[in-house]
C-alpha positions in Angstrom: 0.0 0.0 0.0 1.3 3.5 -0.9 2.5 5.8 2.7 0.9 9.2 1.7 1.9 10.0 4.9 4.0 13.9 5.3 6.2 13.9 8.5 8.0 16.7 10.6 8.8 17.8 13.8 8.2 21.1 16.2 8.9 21.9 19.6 6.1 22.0 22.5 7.4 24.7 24.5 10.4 23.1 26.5 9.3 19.5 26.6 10.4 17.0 24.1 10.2 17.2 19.8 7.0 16.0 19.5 6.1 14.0 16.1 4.0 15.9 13.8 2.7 14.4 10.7 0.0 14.7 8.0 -1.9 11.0 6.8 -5.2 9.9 5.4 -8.1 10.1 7.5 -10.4 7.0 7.6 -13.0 6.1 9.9 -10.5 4.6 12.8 -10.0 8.4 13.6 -13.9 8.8 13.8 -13.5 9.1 18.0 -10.3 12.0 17.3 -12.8 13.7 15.3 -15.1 13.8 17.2 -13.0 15.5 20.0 -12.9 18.8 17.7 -15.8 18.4 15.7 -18.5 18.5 19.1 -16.0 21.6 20.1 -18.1 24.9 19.6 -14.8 27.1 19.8 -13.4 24.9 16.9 -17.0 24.1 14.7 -17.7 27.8 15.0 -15.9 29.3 11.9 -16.4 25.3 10.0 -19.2 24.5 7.6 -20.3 22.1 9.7 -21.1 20.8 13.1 -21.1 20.8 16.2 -21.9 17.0 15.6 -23.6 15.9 18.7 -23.1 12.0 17.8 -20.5 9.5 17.0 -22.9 8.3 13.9 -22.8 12.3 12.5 -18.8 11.9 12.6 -19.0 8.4 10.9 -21.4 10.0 8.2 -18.9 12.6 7.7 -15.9 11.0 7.4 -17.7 8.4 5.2 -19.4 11.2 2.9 -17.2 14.2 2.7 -13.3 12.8 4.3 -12.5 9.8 2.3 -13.7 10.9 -1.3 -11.9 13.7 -1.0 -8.9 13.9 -3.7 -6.6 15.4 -0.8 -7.6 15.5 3.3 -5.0 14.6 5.6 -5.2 14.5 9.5 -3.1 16.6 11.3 -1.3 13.7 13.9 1.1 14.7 16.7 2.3 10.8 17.9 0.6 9.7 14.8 -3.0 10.4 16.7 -5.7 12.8 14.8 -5.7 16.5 16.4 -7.1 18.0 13.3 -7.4 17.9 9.8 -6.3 19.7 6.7 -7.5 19.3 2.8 -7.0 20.9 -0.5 -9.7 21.7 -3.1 -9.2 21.5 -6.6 -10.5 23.6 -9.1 -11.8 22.2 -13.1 -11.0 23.8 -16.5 -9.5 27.0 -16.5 -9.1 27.3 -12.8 -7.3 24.2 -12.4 -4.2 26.5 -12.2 -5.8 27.7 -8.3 -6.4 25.5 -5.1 -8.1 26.2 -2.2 -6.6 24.9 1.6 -9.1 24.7 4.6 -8.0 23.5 8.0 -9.1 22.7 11.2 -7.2 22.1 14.9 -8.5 20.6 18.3 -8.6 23.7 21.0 -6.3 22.3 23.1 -3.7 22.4 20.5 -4.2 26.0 19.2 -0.9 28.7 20.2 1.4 25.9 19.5 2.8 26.3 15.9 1.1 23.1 14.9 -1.5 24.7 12.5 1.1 27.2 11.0 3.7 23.7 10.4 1.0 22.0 9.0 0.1 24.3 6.7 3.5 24.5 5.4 3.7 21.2 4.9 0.5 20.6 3.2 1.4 23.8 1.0 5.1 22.5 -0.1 3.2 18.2 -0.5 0.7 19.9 -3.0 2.9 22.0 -5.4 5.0 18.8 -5.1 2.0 16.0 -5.9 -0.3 18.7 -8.5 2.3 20.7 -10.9 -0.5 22.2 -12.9 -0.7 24.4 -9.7 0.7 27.7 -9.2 -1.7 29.2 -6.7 -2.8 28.2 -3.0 -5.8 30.3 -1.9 -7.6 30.5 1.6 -11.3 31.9 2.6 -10.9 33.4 6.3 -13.8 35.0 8.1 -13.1 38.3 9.0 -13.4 37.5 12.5 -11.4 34.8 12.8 -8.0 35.9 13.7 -6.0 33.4 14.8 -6.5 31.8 11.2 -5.1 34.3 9.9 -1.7 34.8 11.9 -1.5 31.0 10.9 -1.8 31.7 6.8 1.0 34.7 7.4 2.9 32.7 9.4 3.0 29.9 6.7 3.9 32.7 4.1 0.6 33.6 2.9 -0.1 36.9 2.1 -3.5 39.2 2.6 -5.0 40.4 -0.7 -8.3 41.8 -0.2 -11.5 41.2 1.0 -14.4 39.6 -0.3 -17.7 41.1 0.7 -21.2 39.5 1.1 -19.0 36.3 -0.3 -20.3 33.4 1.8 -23.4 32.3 4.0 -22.2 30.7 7.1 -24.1 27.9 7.8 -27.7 27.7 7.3 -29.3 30.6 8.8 -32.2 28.7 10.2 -29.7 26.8 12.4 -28.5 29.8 14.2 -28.4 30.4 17.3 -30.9 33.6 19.0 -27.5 35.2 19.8 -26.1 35.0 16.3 -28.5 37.9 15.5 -31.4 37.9 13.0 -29.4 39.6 9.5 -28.8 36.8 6.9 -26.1 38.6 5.2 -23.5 36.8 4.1 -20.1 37.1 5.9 -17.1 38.6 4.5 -14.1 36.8 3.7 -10.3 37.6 3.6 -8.6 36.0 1.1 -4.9 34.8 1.4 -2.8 33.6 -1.4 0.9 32.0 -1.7 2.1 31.3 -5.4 4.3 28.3 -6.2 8.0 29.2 -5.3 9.4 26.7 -8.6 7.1 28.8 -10.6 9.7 30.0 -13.3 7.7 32.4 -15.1 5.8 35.2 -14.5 2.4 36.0 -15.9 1.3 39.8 -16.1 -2.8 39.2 -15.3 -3.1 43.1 -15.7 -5.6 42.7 -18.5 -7.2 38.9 -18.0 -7.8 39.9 -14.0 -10.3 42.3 -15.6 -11.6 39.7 -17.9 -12.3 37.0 -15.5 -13.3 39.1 -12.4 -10.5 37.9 -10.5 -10.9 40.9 -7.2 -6.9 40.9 -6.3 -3.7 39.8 -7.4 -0.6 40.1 -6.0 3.3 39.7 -7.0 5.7 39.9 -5.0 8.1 41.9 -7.5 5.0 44.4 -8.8 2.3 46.9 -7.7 -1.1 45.2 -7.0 -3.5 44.9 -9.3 -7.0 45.9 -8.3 -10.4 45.1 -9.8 -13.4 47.0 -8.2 -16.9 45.6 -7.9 -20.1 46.6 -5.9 -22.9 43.9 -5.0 -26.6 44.2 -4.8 -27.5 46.8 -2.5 -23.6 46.9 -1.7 -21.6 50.4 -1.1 -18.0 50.6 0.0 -17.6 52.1 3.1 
């Protein structure tokens, strides 16, 4: 059987290296999941959850985990403590990716995320060579994901407004408020480093809509758009 298995190591503050890895997640790691996944601090920014049962976890993990062309679980001493994937795009946008991750609580503040994400980032420009750009959606509330993507080399390029619903509205709780507008997103970006050519997107970035793009030996390039009943404030 092939190891897909990604392995590295980080300090926990003083105390021994400590075994960090990235593997495939199958339903042997549905309890691990579980740990995180029934955690309101962590589900609170994910599309789903809190799952309240062991049988939700095994659905997922069954439905969305294992036909997914690249999810890894995050392992310190080869046991689950989160999870990380990349999303491929089709057709013309099969150039872009998009990496979402997730950490238990009691693992957050350690580095582990921002390692992980470097590893995952350096395994996919590695494993997918039609690749050359790594993108992450990060509600503008959630913080500490983004320390993480700049920590891993990402870089902030604008933000998306009205972009996604979180969740459906009619599962939210009283405190969540009563507007269904859709949260904003940052958007983070890190090209592929063997990339040995450079692509001037001055004119097609108009063409295709895409909001920002970034270089790192250029100006940004800015497109400007306004949504339905939308003004920039």
């Amino acid at each position: 059987m092939e190891d897909n298995s990604l392995a590295s190591t980080t300090k926990e503050g003083d105390g021994e290296l400590s075994n960090i890895s990235l593997r495939p997640m199958d339903l042997s790691d549905v309890d691990d999941f579980m740990v995180w996944a029934s955690d309101d601090k962590v589900t609170h920014f994910c599309s789903y959850g809190p799952y309240t049962s062991r049988e939700q976890g095994i659905k997922h993990i069954e439905n969305k985990v294992i036909p997914h062309p690249w999810f890894m679980a995050i392992c310190v001493n080869n046991r689950a403590i989160g999870a990380i994937s990349v999303s491929a795009n089709q057709g013309n946008d099969k150039c872009r990716g998009e990496i979402g991750y997730v950490l238990g609580s009691k693992y957050w503040g350690k580095g582990i995320a921002t390692r992980a994400v470097k590893m995952a980032s350096d395994a996919i420009f590695a494993e997918w060579p039609h690749l050359e750009r790594l993108e992450a959606l990060v509600d503008v509330e959630n913080v500490g994901s983004q320390k993480v993507l700049l920590k891993a080399g990402f870089m902030q390029e604008g933000v998306l407004r009205k972009y996604f619903i979180h969740k459906d509205p009619a599962l939210w709780k009283p405190h969540s408020g009563p507007s269904i507008s859709p949260n904003p997103n940052l958007i983070y970006s890190i090209r592929n480093h063997n990339l040995k050519h450079t692509i001037d997107y001055r004119q097609s970035s108009r063409s295709h809509g895409i909001p920002f793009v970034t270089f790192p030996d250029r100006k940004p390039v800015f497109d400007y758009l306004i949504g339905k009943n939308d003004s920039y404030n």
